[in-house]
C-alpha positions as CSV (number, residue, x, y, z in Angstrom):
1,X,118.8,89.3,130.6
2,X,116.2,88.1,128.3
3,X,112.6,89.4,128.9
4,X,109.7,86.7,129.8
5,X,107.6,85.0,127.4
6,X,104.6,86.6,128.2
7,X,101.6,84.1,128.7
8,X,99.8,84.7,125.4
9,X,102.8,83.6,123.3
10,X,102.5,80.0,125.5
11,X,101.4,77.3,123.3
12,X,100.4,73.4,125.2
13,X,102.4,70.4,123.9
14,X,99.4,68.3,122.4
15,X,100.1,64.9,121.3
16,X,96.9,63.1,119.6
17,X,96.4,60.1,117.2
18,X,96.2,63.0,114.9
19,X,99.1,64.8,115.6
20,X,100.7,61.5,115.7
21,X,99.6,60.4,112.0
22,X,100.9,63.5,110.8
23,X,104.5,63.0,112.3
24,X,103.7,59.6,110.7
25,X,102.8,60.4,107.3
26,X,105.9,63.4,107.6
27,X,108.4,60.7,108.2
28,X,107.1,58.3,105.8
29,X,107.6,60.4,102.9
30,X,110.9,61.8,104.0
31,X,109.8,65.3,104.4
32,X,110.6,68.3,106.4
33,X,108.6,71.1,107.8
34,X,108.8,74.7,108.4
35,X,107.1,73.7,111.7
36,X,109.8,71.8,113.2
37,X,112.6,73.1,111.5
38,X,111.4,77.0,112.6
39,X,110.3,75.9,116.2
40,X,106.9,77.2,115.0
41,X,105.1,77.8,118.1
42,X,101.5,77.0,116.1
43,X,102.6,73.5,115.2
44,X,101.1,71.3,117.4
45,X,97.3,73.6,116.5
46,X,98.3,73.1,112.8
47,X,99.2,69.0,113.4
48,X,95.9,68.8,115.6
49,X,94.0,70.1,112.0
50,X,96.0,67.5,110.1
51,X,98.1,69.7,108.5
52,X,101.7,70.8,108.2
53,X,103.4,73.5,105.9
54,X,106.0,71.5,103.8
55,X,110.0,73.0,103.9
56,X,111.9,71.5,100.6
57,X,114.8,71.6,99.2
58,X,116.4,70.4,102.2
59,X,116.6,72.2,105.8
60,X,119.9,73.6,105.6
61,X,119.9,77.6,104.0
62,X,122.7,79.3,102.7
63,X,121.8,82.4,104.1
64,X,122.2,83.1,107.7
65,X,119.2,85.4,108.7
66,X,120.1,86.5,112.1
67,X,116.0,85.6,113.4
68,X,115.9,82.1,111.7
69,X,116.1,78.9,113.7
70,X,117.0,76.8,110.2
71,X,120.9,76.6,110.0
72,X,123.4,78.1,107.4
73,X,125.7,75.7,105.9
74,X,126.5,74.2,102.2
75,X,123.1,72.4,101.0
76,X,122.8,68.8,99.9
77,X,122.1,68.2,96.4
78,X,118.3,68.5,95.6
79,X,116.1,65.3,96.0
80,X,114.3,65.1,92.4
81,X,112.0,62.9,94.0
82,X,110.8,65.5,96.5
83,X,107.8,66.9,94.5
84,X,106.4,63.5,94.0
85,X,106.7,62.7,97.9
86,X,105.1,66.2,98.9
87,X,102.2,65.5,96.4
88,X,101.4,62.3,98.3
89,X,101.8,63.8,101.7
90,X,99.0,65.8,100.4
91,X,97.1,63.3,99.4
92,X,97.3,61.2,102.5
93,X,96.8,64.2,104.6
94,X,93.8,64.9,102.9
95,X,94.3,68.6,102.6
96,X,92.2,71.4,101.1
97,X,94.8,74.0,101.2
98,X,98.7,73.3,100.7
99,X,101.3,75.2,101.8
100,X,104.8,75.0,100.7
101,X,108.0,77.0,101.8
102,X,111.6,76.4,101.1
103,X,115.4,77.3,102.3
104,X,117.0,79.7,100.4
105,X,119.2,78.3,97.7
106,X,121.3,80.7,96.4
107,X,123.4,77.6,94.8
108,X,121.1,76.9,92.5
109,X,121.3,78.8,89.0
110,X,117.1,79.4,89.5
111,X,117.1,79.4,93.1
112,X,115.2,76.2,93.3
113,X,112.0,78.0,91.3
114,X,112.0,75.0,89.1
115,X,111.7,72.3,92.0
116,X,108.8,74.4,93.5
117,X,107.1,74.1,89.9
118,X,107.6,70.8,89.9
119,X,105.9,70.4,93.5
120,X,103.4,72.3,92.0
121,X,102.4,69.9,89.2
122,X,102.9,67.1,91.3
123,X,100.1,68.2,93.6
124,X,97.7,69.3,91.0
125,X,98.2,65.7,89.4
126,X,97.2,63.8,92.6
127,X,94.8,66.1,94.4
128,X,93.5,68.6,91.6
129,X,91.1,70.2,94.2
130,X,94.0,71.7,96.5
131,X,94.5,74.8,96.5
132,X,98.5,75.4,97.0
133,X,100.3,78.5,98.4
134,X,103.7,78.8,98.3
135,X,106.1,80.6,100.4
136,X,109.3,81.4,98.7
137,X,112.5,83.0,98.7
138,X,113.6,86.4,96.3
139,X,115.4,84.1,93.4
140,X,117.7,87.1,94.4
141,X,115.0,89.1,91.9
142,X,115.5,86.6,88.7
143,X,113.1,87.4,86.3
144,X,113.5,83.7,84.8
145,X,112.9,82.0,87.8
146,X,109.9,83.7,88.5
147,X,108.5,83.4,85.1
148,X,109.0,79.8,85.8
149,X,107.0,80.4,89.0
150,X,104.2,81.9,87.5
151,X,103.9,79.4,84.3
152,X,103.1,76.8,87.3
153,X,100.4,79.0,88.9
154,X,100.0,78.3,92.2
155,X,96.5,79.6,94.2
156,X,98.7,82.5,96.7
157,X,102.2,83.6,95.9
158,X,103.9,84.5,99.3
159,X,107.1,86.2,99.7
160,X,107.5,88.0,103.3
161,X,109.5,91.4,103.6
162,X,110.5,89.9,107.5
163,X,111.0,93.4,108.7
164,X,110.8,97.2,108.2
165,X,113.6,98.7,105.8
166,X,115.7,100.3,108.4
167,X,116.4,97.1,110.0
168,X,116.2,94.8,107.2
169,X,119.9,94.5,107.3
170,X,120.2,93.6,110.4
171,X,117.9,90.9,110.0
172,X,118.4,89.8,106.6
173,X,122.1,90.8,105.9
174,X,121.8,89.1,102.7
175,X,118.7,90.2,101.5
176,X,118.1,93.1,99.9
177,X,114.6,95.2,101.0
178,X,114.0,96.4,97.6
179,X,114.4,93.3,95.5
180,X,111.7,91.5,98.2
181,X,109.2,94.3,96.4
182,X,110.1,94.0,93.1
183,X,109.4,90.0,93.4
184,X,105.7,90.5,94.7
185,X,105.1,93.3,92.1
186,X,106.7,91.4,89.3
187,X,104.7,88.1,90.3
188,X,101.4,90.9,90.6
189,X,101.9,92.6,87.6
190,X,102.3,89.4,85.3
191,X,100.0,87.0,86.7
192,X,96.2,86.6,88.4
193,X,98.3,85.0,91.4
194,X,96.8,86.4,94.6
195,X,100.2,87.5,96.3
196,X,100.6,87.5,100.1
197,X,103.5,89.1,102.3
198,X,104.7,89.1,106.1
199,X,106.6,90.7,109.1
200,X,107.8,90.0,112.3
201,X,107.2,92.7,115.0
202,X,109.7,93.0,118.2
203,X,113.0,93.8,116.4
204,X,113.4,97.6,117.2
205,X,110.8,99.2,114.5
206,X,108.9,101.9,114.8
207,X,105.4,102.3,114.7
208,X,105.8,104.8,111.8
209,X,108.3,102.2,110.0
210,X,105.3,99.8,110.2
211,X,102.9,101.9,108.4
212,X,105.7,102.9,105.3
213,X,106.4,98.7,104.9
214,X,102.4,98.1,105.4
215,X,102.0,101.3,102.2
216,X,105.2,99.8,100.3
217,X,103.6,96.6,100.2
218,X,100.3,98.0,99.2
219,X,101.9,99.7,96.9
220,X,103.4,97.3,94.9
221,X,99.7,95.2,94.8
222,X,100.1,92.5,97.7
223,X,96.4,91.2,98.3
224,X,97.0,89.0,102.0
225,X,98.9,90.6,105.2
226,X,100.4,88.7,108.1
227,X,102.0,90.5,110.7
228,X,103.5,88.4,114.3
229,X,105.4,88.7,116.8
230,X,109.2,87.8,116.9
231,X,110.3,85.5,119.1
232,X,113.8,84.4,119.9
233,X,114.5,81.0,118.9
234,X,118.0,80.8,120.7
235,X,120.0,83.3,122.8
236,X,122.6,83.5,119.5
237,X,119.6,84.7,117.5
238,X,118.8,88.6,117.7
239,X,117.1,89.6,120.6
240,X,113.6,90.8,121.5
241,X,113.3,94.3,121.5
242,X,109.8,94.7,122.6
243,X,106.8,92.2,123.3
244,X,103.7,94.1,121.9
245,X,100.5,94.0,123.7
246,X,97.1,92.7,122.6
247,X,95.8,96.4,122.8
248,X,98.5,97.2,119.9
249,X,97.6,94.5,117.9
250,X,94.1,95.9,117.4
251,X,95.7,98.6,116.8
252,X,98.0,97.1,114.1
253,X,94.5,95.6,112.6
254,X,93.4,99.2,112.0
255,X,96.2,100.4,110.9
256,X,96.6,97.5,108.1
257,X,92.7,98.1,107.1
258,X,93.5,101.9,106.8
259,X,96.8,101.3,104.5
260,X,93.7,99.4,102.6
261,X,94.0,96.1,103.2
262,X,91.1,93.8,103.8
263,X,92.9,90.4,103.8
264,X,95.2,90.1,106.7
265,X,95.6,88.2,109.6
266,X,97.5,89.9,112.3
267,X,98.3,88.9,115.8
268,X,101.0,87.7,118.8
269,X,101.4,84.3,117.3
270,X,100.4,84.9,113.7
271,X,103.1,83.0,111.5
272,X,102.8,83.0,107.4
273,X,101.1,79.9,107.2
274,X,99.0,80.3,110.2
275,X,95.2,79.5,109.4
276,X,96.7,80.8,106.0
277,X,93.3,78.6,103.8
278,X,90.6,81.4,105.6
279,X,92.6,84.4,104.1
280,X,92.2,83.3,100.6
């Protein structure tokens, strides 16, 4: 039997002429979100503040992480007119701070780093004053692709480890633990590109397996922390092992502070994108 939601991880459906012109403008353009396409349980907050976190290169991954709500199946060709669209959903939307994240496209020879430059430009051509952060995938740890990456300089480089290393293969049976290092301390040690990293909590990790991912990461430079709680998206996904409590959040909070970080944001429904502008 699965274990109740507790209250705090609740969010209200809100439906507002804002939230409304952002399902507008989201449509209009042809674009997808992580927010829908993850069941984000922060999206309606985000779409209230007029802003979205944009999910290109399609919403169909071909890897099949056993948390992710975003199906596994062969991809669609790329839309080369994506970067331009995202650029003016931008612009429209008015926004400050941009945040972009992606499938996993282990099809493409780059992994898709080349379409996230070009989203890149595309944005600093229309709305120069937007800062842009990027969420991506490991380019399966291609040093080319993330050279390409890196040549497009965006504000916050964001690659999330998911999970502690001894159930990283549970979780991410196609990633590799190791490599999702190497990519934040290869983007670190070759750039000024503020790099940012993530996990989910609840999938059967210990609190001492927190504190070795939380000094691997430090460890390999990454400035911005986000640690949340995982949360089923269907009963196929992998199941909840344990709902933490405010109390351990705190906790967590310390813990992250004594590792030596002093940018993180950390908390039941603290998602990668989440208020992701005030960590920067």
């Amino acid at each position: 039997m699965r274990e109740r939601l507790p209250e705090y991880l609740k969010r209200p459906i809100i439906d507002t002429d804002t939230t409304r012109n952002v399902r507008k403008i989201l449509k209009t353009n042809c674009l997808n979100t992580v927010c829908e396409n993850a069941r984000c349980p922060n999206k309606n907050e985000c779409y209230t503040k007029n802003t979205a976190t944009f999910l290109i290169m399609g919403n169909i991954c071909t890897r099949n992480c056993r948390y992710c709500n975003i199906g596994c199946a062969k991809p669609n060709p790329l839309d080369l007119d994506e970067p331009k669209h995202v650029a003016k959903a931008i612009k429209e939307l008015e926004l400050k701070y941009a945040v972009i994240t992606s499938v996993t496209r282990d099809d493409l020879e780059d992994g898709g780093a080349k379409h996230f430059a070009n989203c890149i430009d595309e944005i600093k051509k229309s709305s120069p004053n937007t800062k842009i952060e990027i969420l991506t995938p490991d380019f399966k740890n291609n040093k080319s692709a993330l050279d390409v990456i890196i040549q497009a300089h965006p504000d916050v480089f964001n690659h999330n480890i998911e999970t502690v290393k001894e159930v990283f293969k549970i979780a991410r049976p196609q990633g590799n633990y190791d490599n999702s290092l190497e990519v934040l301390k290869y983007i670190k040690e070759n750039s000024d590109i503020k790099t940012k990293s993530g996990l989910m909590i609840g999938l059967g990790e210990t609190q001492a397996q927190i504190k070795s991912t939380l000094e691997d990461l430090k460890s390999v430079g990454c400035d911005i922390l986000t640690i949340g709680q995982y949360i089923q998206p269907t009963k196929d996904h992998l199941p909840v092992s344990k709902y933490y409590s405010l109390e351990e959040y705190e906790q967590l909070k310390q813990l992250a502070a004594s590792v030596g970080f002093s940018h993180y944001q950390i908390g039941p429904l603290v998602r990668s994108s989440y208020n992701a502008a005030s960590l920067t």
